[in-house]
Backbone bond lengths (Angstrom), bond angles and torsions (degrees), N, CA, C in turn:
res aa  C-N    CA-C-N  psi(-1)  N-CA   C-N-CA  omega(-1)  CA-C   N-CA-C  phi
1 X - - - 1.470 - - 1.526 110.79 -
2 X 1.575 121.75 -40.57 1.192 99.98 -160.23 1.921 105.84 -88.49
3 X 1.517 99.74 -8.89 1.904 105.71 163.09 1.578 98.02 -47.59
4 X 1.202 101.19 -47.53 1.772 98.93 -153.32 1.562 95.61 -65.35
5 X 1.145 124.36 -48.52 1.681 135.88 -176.11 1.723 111.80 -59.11
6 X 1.460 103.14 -22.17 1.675 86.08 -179.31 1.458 97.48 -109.46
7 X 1.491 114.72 7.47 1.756 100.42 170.26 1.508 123.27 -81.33
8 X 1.603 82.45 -24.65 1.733 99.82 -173.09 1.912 97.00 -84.52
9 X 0.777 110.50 -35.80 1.667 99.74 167.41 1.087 110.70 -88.88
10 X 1.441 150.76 37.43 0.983 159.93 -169.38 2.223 83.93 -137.75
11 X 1.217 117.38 -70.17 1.134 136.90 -158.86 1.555 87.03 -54.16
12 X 1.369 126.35 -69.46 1.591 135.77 -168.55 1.540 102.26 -46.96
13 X 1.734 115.42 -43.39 1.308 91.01 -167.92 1.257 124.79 -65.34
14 X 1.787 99.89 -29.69 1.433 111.09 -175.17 1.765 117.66 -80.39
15 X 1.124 97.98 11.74 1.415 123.88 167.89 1.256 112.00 -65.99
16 X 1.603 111.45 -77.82 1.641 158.22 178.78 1.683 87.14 -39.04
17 X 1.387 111.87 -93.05 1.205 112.56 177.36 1.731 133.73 -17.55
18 X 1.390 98.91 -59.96 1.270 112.75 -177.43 2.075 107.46 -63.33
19 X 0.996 117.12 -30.51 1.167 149.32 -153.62 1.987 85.25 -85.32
20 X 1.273 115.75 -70.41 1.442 116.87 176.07 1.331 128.57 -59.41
21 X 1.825 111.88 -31.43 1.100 121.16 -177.61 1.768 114.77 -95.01
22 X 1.456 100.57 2.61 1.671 103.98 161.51 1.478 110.01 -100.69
């Protein structure tokens, strides 16, 4: 479970990021 929990906050940041840098 907690693999699964740091991919998805792993996933959001690169979300976030992508999100600022467009």
């Amino acid at each position: 479970m907690k693999a699964g929990v740091q991919l998805l906050s792993a996933f959001c940041i690169v979300l976030f990021c992508l999100l600022v840098v467009l």
